[in-house]
Rosetta silent file (secondary structure, phi, psi, omega in degrees, C-alpha in Angstrom):
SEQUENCE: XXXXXXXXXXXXXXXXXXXXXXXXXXXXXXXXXXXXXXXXXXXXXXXXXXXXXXXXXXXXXXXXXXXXXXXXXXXXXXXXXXXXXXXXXXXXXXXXXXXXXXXXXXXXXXXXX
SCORE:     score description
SCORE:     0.000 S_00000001
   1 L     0.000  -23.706 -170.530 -134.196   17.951   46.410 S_00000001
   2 H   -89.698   -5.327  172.536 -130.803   17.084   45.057 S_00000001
   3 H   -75.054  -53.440 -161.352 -132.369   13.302   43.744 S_00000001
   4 H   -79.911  -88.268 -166.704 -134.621   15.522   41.742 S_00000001
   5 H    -3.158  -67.403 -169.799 -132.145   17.552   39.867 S_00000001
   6 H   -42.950  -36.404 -159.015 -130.056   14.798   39.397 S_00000001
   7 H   -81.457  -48.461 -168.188 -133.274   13.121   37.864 S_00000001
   8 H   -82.836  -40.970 -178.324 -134.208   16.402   35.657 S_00000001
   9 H   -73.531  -41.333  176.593 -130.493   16.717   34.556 S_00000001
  10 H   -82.104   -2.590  176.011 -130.449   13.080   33.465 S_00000001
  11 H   -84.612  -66.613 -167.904 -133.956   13.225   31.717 S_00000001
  12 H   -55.485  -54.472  159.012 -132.582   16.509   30.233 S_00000001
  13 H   -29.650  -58.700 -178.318 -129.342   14.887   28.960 S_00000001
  14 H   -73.087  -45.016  162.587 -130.904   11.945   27.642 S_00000001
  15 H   -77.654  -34.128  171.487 -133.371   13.630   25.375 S_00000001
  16 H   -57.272  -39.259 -176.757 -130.860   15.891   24.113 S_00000001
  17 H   -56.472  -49.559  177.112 -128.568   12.972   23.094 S_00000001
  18 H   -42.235  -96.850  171.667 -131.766   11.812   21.598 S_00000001
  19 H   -11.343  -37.856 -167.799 -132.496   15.006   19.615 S_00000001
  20 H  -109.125    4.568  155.818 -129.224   15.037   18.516 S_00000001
  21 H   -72.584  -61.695 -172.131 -129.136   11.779   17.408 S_00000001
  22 H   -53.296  -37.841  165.846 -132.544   12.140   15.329 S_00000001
  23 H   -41.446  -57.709 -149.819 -130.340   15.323   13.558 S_00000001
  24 H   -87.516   -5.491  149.350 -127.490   13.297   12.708 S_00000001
  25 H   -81.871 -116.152 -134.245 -129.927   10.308   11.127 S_00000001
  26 H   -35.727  -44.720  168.437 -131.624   12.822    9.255 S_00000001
  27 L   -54.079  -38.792 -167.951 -128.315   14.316    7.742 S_00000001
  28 L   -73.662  -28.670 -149.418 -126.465   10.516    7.273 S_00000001
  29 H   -78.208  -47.817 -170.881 -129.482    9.023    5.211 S_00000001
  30 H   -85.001   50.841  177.446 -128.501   11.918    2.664 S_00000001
  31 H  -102.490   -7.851 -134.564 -125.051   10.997    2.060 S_00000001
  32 L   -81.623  -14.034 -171.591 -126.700    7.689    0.542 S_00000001
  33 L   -90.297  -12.325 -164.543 -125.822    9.658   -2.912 S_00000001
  34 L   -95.196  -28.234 -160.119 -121.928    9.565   -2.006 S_00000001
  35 L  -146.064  173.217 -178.962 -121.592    5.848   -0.483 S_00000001
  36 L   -91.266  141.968  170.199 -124.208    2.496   -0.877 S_00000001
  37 H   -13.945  -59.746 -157.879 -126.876    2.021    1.376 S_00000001
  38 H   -81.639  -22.041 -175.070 -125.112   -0.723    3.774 S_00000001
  39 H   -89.019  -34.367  157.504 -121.716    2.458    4.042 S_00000001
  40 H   -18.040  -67.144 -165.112 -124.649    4.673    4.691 S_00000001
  41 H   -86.487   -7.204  165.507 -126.186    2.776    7.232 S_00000001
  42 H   -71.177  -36.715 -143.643 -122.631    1.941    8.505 S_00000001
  43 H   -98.677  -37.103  175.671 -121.259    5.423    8.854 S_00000001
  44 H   -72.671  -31.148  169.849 -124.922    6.214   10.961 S_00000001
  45 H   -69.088  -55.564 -159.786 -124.666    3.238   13.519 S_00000001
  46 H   -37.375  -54.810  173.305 -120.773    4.370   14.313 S_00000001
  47 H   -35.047  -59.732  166.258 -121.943    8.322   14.575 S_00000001
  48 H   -31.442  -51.943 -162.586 -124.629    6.601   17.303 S_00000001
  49 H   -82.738  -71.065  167.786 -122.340    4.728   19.122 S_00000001
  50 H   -22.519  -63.272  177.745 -119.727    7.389   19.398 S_00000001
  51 H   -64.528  -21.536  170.832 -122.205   10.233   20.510 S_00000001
  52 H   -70.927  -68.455 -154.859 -123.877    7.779   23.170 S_00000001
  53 H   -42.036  -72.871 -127.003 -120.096    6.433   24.293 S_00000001
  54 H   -79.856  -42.152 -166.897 -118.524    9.480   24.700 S_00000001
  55 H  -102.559   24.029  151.285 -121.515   11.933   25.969 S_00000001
  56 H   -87.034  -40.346  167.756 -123.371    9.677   28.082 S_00000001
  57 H   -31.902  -32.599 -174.024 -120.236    8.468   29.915 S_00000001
  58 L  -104.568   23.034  165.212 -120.015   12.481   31.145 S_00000001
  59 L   -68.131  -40.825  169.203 -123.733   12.593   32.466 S_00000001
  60 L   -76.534    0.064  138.816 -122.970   11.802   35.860 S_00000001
  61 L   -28.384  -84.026  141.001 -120.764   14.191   35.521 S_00000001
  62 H   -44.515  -43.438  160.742 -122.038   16.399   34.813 S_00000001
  63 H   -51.544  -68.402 -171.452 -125.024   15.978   37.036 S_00000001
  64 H   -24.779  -65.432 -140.448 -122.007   16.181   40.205 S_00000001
  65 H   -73.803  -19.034  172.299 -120.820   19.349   38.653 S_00000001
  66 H   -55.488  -44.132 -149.043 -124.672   21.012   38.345 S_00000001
  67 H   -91.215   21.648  175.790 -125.226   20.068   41.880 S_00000001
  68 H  -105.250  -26.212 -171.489 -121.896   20.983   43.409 S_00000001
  69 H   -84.899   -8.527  141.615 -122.412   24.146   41.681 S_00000001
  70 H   -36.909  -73.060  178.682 -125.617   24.099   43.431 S_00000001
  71 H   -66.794  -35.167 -170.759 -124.600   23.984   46.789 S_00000001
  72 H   -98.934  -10.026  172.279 -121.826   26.769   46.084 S_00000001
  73 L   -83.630   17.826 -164.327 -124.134   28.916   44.478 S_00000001
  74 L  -114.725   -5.703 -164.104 -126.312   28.300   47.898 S_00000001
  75 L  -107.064   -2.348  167.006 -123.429   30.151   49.969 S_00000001
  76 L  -142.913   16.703 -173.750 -124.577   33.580   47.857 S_00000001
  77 L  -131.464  113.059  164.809 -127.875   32.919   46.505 S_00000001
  78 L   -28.411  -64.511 -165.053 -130.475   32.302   49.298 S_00000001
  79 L   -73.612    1.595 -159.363 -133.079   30.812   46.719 S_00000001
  80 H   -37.894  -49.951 -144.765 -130.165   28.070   44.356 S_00000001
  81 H   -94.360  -13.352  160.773 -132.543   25.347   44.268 S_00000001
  82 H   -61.172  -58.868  169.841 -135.196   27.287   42.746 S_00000001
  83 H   -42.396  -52.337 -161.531 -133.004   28.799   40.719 S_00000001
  84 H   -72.341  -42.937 -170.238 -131.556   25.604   39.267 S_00000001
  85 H   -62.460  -38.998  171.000 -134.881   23.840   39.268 S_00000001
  86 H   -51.936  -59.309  168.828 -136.052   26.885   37.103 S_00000001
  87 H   -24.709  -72.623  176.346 -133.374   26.933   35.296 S_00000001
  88 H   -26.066  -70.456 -154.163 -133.747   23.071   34.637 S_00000001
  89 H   -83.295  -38.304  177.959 -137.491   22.912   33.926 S_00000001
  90 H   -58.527  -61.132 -146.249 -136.767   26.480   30.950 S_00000001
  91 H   -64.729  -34.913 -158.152 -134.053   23.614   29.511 S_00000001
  92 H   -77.183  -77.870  145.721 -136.490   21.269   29.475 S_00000001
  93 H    12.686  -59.674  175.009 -139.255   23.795   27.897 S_00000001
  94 H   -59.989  -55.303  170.363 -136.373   24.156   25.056 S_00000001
  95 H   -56.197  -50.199  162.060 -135.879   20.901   24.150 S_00000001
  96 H   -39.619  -47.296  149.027 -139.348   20.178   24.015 S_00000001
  97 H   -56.844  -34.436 -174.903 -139.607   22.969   21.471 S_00000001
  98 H   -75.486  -39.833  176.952 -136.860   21.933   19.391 S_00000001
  99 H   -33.994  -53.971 -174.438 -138.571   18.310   19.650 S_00000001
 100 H   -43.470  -50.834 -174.342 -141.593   19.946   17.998 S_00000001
 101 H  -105.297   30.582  156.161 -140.266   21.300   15.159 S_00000001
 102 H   -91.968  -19.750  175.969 -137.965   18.940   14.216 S_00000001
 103 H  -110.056  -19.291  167.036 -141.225   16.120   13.981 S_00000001
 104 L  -115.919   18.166 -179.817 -143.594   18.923   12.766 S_00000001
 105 L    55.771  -10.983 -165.188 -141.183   21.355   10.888 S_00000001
 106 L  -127.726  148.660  163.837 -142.899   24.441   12.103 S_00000001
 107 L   -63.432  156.050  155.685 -142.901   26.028   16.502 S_00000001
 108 L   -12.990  140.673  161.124 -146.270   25.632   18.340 S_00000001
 109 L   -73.138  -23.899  169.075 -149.057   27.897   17.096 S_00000001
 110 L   -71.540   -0.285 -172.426 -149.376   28.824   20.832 S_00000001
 111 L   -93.819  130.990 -179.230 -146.364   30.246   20.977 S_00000001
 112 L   -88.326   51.772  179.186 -146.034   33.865   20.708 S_00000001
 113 L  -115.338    0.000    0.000 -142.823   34.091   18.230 S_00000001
């Protein structure tokens, strides 16, 4: 059970880094009025490589500290890996949403908000 967390915390990691990548391209191209196209397109690879270096390097990391916090939440919660896997699988749920409307501008129509 503790492969799959690890596996749903690094899926969930990696699409956020994603997500937040596709933000920070949409925001760089419109600086394009302040600097020329190639400092544009300069200034967007660095932002990339910085947010990959620094917050993929803490994934595994992070992953440790979900599942040690796992295990110690297991000494006062009967149910932790349900809990976390719930937990997990709502984060995922989120992301998925934000995904949406960031490539279709608008939430789900199924959604009741």
């Amino acid at each position: 059970m503790q492969k799959i967390i690890r596996l749903l915390f690094k899926i969930l990691s990696i699409l956020v880094v994603d997500l937040i990548v596709a933000i920070i391209n949409s925001k760089v191209i419109l600086i394009d009025k302040f600097l020329p196209r190639e400092g544009v397109v300069l200034a967007g690879m660095f932002l990339v490589l910085l947010l990959f270096y620094f917050l993929l390097a803490y994934i595994e990391k992070a992953a440790n500290a979900v599942l040690k916090l796992t295990v110690s939440l297991g000494k006062v919660v009967p149910w932790k890996t349900s809990a976390v896997l719930l937990i997990l699988l709502l984060l995922h749920f989120i992301v998925f949403l934000l995904y949406y409307r960031m490539w279709f501008g608008k939430l789900p129509s199924w959604l009741p908000l």
